[in-house]
C-alpha positions as CSV (number, residue, x, y, z in Angstrom):
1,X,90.7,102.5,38.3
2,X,91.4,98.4,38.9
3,X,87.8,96.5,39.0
4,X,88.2,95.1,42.5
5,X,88.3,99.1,43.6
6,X,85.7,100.2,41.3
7,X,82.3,100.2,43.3
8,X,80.2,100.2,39.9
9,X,81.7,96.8,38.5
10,X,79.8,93.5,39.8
11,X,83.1,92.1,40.4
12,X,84.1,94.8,42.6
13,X,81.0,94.4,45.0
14,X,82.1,90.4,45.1
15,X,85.3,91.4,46.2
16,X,84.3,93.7,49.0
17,X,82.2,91.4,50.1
18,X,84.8,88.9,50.5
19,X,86.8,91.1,52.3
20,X,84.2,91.8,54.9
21,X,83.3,87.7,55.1
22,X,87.2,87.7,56.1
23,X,86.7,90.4,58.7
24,X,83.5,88.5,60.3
25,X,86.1,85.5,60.9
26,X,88.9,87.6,62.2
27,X,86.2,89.3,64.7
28,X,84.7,85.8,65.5
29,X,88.1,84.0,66.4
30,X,89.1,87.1,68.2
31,X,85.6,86.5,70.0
32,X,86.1,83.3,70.8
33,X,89.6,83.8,72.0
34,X,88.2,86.2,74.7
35,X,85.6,84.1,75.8
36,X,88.3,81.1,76.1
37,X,90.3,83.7,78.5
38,X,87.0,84.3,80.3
39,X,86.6,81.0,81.0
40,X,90.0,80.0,82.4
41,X,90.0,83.5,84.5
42,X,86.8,82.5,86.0
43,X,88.0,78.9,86.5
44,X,91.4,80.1,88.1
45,X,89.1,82.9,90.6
46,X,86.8,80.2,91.5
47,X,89.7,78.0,92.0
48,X,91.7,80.7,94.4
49,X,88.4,81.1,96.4
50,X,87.8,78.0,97.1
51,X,91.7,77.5,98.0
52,X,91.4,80.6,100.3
53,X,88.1,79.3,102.2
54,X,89.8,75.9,102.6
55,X,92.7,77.3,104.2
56,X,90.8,79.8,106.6
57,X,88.4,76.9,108.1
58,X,91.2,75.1,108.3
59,X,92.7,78.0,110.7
60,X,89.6,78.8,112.0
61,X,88.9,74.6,113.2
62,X,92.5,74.5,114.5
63,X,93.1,77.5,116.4
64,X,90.7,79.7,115.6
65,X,86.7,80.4,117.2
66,X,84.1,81.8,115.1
67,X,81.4,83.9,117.8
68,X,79.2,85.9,117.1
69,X,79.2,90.0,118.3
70,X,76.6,91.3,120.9
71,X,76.1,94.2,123.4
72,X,74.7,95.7,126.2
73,X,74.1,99.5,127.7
74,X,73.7,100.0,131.0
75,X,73.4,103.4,130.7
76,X,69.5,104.6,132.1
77,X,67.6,107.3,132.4
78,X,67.8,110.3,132.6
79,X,71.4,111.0,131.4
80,X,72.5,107.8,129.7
81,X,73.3,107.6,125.9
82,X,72.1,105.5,123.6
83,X,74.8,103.3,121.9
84,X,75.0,104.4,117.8
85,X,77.0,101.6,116.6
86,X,80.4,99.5,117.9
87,X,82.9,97.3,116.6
88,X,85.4,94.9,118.1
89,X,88.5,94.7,116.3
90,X,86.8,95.7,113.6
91,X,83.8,93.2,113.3
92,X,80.7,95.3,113.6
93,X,78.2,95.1,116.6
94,X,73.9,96.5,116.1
95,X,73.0,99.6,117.7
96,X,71.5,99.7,121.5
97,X,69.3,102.0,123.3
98,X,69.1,102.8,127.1
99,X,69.0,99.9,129.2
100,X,69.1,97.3,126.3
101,X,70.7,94.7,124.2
102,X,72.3,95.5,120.6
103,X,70.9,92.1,119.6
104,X,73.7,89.9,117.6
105,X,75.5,90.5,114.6
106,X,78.5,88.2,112.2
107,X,81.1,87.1,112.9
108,X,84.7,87.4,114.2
109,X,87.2,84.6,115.8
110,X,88.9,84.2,119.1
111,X,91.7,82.4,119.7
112,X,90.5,78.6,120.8
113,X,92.5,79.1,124.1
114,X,92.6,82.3,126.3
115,X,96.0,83.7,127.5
116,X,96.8,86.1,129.7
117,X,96.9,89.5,128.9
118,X,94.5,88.9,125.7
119,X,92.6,92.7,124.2
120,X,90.5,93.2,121.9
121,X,90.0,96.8,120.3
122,X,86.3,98.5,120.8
123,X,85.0,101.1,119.3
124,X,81.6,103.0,119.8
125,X,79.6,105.9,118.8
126,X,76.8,107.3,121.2
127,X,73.4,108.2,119.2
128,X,71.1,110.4,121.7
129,X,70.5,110.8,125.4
130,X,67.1,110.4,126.7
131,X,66.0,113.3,128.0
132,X,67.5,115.8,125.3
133,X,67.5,114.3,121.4
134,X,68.8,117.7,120.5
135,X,72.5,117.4,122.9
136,X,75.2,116.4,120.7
137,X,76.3,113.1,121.7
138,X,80.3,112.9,122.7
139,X,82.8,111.8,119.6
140,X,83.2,108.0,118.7
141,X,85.2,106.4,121.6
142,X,87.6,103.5,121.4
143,X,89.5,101.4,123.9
144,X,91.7,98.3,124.5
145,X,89.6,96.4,126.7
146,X,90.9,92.8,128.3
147,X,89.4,89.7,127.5
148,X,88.3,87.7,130.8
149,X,89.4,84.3,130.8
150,X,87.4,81.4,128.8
151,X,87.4,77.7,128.1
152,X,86.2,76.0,124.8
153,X,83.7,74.5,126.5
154,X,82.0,77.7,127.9
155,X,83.2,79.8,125.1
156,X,80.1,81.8,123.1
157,X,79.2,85.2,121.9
158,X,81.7,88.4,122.4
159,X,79.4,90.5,124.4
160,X,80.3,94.0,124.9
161,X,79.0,96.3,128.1
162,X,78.3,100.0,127.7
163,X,78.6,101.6,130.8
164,X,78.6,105.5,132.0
165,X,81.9,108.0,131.3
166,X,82.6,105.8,128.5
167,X,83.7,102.7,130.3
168,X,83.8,99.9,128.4
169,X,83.9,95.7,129.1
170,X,83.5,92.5,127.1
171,X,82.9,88.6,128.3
172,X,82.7,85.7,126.2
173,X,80.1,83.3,127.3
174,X,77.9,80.9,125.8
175,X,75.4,82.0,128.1
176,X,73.4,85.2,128.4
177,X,73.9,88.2,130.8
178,X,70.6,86.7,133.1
179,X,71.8,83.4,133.3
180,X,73.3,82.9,137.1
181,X,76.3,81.4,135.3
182,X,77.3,84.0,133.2
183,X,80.6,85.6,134.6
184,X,79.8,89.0,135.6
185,X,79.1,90.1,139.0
186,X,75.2,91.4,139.6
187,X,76.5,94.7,140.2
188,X,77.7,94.7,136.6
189,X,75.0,93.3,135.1
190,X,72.6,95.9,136.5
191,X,70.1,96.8,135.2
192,X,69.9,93.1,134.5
193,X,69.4,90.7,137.3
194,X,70.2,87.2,136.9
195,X,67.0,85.0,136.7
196,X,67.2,82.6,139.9
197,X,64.1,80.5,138.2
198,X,66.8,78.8,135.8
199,X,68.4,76.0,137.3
200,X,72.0,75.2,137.0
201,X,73.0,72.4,134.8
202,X,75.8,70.6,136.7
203,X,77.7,70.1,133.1
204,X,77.7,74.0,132.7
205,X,79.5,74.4,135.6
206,X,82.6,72.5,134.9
């Protein structure tokens, strides 16, 4: 048997332990060549990221409005539904029960300018009806509902309206649904009524 092989010769044991010195280095450059990698991938993400967020507030600023997501039911007792859950075009809206907001949830955009003919897509889910826990609610609903018409200047919140046999409408406002300004009629806003102790400000009417 050659000494370097031989476990029982002094010489041998110097030579294994050579050989696993060796293998520590390989191991540790092979380390550090990951952790080099690791580095640049996380540099190059980071980088991306930050190139993708510049380019969507870019959009956003230029044509592009970021709102917020909000709701009404109108629904009442003793037959109307409470609201589950809704989105519009995807962006998810709170929860709402009889005769009350869905409170607000983030984000979506709008285009800066309204055009004719704009839609957005809503969907909804009903939750319970008043009177009855134990009725199962309809299915999930969803409609292409028009966009009234907006400025930039009155331009808010994209507030969605539940309303009875699954009717469905949406305004975008800065203002809320008891405001005299905001543009729904009062019969639509029942059972809100617009609050006649808030005075108009002559610049929000423009």
């Amino acid at each position: 048997m050659n000494w370097f092989e031989d476990p029982r010769s002094p010489r041998g044991v110097v030579g294994d332990l050579a050989h696993m010195r060796g293998t520590v280095r390989v191991g540790e450059r092979l380390l550090n060549t990951v952790r080099s990698f690791s580095r640049i991938a996380g540099r190059l993400w980071q980088f991306f990221c930050i190139s993708g967020l510049a380019i969507s507030l870019t959009a956003c600023g230029e044509d592009m409005l970021p709102t917020e997501i909000t709701g009404y039911n109108h629904m009442t007792k003793p037959d109307g539904w409470s609201i589950g859950g809704f989105s519009v075009d995807g962006h998810g809206g709170a929860n709402a029960s009889l005769a009350g907001g869905a409170g607000n949830s983030c984000c979506m955009s709008l285009p800066r300018r309204w055009h004719p003919g704009m839609t957005v897509k809503v969907e909804w889910s009903y939750n319970h009806r008043a009177h009855d826990p134990d009725t199962t609610p309809p299915p999930p609903q969803m409609a292409m509902v028009e966009v009234p018409e907006y400025t930039v200047k009155n331009s808010g919140a994209m507030q969605v309206h539940f309303y009875p046999n699954h009717r469905v409408k949406v305004v975008v406002s800065k203002f809320g649904i008891e405001h005299m300004l905001y543009p729904m009629s009062e019969e639509d806003k029942k059972p809100w009524v617009s609050r006649k102790d808030w005075s108009k400000d002559k610049d929000d009417e423009k």
